[in-house]
Backbone as JSON, one array per atom type, in Angstrom:
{
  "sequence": "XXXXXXXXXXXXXXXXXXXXXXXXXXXXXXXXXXXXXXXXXXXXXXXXXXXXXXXXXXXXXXXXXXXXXXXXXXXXXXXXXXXXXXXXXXXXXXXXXXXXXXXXXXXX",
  "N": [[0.33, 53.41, -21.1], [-0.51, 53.41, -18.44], [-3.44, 53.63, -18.6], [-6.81, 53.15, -18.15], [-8.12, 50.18, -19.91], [-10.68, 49.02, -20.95], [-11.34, 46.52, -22.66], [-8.62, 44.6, -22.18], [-8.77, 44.28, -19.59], [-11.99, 43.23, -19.03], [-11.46, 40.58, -20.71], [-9.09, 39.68, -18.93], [-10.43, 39.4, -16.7], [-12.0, 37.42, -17.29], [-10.15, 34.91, -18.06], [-8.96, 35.56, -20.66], [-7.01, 35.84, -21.53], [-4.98, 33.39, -20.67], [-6.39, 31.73, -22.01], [-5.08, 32.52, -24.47], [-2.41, 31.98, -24.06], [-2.5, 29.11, -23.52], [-3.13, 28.46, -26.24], [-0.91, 29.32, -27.88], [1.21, 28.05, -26.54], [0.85, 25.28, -27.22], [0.83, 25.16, -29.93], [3.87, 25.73, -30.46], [4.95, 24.31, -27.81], [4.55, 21.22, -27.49], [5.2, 19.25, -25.65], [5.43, 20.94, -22.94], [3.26, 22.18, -23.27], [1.3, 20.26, -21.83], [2.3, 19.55, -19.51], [2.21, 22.11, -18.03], [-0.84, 22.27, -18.24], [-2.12, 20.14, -17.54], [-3.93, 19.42, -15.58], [-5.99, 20.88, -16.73], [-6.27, 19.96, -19.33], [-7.24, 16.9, -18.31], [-9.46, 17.62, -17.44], [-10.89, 18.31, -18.85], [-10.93, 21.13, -20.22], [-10.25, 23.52, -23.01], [-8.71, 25.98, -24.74], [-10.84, 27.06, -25.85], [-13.28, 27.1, -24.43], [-12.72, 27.56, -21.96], [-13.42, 30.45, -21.07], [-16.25, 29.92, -20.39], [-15.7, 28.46, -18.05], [-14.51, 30.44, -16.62], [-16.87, 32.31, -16.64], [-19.03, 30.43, -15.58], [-17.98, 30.13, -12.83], [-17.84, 32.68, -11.82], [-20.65, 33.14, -11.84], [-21.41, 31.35, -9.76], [-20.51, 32.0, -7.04], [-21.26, 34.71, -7.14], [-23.72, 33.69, -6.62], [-23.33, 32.49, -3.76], [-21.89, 34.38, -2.13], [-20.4, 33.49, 0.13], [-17.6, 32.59, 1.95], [-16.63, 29.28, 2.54], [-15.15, 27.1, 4.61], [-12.45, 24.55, 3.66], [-12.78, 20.8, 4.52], [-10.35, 19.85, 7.02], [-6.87, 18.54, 6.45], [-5.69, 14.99, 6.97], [-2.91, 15.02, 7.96], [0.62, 13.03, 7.51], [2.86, 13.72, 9.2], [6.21, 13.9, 7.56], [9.82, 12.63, 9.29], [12.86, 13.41, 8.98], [15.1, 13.45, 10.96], [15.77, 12.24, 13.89], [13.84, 12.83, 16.61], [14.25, 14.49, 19.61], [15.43, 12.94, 22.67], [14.86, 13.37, 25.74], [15.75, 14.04, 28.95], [15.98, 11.77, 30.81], [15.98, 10.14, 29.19], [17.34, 9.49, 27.62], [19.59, 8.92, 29.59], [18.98, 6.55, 30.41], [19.36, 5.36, 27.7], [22.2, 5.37, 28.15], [22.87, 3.62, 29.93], [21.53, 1.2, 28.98], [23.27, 1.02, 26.95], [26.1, 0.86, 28.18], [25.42, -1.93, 29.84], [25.04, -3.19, 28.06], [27.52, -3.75, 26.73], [29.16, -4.7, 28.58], [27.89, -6.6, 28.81], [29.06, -7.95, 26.71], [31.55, -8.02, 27.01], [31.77, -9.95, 29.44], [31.07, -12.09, 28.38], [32.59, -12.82, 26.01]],
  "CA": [[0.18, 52.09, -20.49], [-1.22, 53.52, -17.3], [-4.61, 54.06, -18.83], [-7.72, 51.98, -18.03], [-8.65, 49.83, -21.24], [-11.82, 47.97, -20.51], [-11.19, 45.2, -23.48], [-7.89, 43.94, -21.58], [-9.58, 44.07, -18.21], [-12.92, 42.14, -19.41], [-10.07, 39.58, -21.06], [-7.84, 39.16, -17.77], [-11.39, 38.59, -15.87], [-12.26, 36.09, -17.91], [-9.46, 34.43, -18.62], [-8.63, 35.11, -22.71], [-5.04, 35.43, -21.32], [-4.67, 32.28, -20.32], [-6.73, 30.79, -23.05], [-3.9, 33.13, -25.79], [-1.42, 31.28, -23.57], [-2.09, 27.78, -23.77], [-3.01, 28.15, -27.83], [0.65, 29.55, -28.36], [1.92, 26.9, -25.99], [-0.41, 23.76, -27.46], [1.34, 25.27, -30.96], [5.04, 26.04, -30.2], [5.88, 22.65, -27.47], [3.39, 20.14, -26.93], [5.15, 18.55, -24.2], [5.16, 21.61, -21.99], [1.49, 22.21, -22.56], [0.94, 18.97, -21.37], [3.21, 19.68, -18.03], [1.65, 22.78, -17.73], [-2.12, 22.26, -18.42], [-2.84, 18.93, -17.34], [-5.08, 19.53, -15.1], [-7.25, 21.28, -17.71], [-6.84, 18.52, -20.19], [-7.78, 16.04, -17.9], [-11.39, 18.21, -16.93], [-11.71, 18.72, -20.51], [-11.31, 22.58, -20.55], [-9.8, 24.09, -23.8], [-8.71, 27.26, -25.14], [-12.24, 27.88, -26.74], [-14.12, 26.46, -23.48], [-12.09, 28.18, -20.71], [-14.22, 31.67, -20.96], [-16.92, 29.66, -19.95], [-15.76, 27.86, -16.63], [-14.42, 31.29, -15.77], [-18.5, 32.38, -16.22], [-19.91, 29.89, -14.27], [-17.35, 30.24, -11.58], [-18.0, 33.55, -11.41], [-22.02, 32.53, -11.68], [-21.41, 30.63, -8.33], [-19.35, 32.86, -6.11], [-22.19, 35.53, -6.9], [-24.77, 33.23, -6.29], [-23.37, 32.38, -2.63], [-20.63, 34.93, -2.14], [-20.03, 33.12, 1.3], [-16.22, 31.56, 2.36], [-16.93, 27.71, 3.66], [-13.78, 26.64, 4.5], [-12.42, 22.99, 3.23], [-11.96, 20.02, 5.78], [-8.93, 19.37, 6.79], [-6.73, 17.29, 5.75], [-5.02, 14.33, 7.87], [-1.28, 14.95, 7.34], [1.48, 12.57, 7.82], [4.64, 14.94, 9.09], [7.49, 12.85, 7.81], [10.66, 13.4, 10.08], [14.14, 12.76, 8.57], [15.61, 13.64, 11.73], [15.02, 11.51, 15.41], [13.28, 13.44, 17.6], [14.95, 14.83, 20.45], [15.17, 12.71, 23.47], [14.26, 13.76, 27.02], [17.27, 13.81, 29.84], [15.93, 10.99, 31.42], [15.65, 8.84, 27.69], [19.22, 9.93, 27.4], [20.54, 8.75, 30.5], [18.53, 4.76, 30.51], [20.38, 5.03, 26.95], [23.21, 5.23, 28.42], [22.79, 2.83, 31.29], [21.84, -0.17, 27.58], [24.62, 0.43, 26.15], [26.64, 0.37, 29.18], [24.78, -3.02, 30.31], [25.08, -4.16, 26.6], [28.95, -3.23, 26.42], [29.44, -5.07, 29.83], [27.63, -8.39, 28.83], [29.82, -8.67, 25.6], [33.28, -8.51, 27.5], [31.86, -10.92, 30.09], [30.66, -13.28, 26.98], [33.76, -12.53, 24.98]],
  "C": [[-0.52, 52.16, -19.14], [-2.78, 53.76, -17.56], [-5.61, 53.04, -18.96], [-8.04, 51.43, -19.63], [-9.29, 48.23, -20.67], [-12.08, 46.78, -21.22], [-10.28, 44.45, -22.48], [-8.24, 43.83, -20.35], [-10.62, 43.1, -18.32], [-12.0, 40.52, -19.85], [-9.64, 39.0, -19.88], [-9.5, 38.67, -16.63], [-11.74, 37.51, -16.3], [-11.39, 35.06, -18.61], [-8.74, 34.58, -19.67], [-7.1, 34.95, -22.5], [-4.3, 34.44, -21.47], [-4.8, 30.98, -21.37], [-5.29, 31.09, -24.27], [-2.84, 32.18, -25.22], [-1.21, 29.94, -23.92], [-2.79, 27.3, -25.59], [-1.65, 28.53, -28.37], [1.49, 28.33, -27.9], [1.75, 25.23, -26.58], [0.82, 24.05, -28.79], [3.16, 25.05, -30.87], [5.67, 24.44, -29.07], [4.71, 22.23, -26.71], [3.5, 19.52, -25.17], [5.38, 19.81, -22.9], [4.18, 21.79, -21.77], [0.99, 21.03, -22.07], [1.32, 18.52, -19.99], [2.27, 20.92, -17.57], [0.04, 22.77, -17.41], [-2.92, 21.03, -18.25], [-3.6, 18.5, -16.61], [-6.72, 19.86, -16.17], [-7.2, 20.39, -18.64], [-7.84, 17.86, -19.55], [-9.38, 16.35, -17.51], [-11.75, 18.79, -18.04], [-11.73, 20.17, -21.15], [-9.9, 22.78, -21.53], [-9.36, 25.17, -24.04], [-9.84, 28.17, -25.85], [-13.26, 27.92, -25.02], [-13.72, 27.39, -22.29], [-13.02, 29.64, -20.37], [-15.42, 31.07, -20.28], [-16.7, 28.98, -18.59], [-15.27, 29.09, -16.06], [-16.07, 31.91, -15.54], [-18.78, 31.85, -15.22], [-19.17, 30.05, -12.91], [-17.69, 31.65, -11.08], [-19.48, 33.88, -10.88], [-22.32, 32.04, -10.28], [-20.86, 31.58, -7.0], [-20.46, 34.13, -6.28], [-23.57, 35.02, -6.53], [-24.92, 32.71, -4.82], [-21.45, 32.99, -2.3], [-19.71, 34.39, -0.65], [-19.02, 32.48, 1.28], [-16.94, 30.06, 3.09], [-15.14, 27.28, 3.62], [-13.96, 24.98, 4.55], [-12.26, 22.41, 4.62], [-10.68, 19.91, 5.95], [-8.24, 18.5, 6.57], [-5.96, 16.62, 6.47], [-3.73, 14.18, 7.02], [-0.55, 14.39, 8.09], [2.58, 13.45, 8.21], [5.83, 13.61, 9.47], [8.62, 13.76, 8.25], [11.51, 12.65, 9.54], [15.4, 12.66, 9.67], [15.32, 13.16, 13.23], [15.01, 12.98, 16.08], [14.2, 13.69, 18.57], [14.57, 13.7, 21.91], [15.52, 13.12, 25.24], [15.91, 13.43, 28.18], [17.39, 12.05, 30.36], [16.15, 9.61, 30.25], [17.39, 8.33, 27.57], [20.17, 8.81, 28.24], [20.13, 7.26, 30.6], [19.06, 4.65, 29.08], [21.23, 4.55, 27.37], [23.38, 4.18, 29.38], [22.92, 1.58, 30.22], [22.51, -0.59, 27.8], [25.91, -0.18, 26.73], [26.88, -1.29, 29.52], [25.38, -3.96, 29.25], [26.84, -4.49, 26.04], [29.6, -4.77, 27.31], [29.68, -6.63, 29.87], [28.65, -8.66, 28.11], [31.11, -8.95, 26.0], [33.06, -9.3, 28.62], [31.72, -12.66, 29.21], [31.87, -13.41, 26.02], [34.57, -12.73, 25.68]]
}
């Protein structure tokens, strides 16, 4: 098993793995290949087809072996937790509620 074998190497570069994968999977439970591979549904790539988008990908990447890096992307950071507030935030809190405490037993 430690010994180079240049069929399963050519294979794992080009995918056939993946393709053997989702023809056992497509056969055996539909609705997982359909969880699993739904990206490749949706862009049309098959278990016959797949050898070929690994080609051209590989076609491209030798044709400009250069990194471009993506834009970035504007991310929301949702916080489930309030923020920490400041000594001074703290303490005109406290002064409110005080104020707010104060009015209600003069109103009450």
């Amino acid at each position: 098993t430690k010994e180079f074998n240049a069929e399963v190497h050519r294979n794992h570069i080009l995918g056939q793995h993946v393709a053997t994968y989702m023809k056992s999977l497509q056969e055996e439970d539909e609705d997982a290949f359909k969880r699993q591979f739904s990206q490749y549904v949706k862009n049309g790539v098959t278990s016959e087809t797949i050898e070929d988008v690994y080609k051209k990908a590989h076609a491209a990447i030798r044709s400009d072996p250069e990194h471009k890096p993506k834009p970035e992307k504007e991310v929301k950071v949702k916080r489930w937790n309030r923020a920490k507030l400041s000594v001074q935030q703290r303490k005109d809190r406290v002064k409110q509620k005080k104020a707010a405490f104060l009015k209600k037993l003069e109103a009450g």
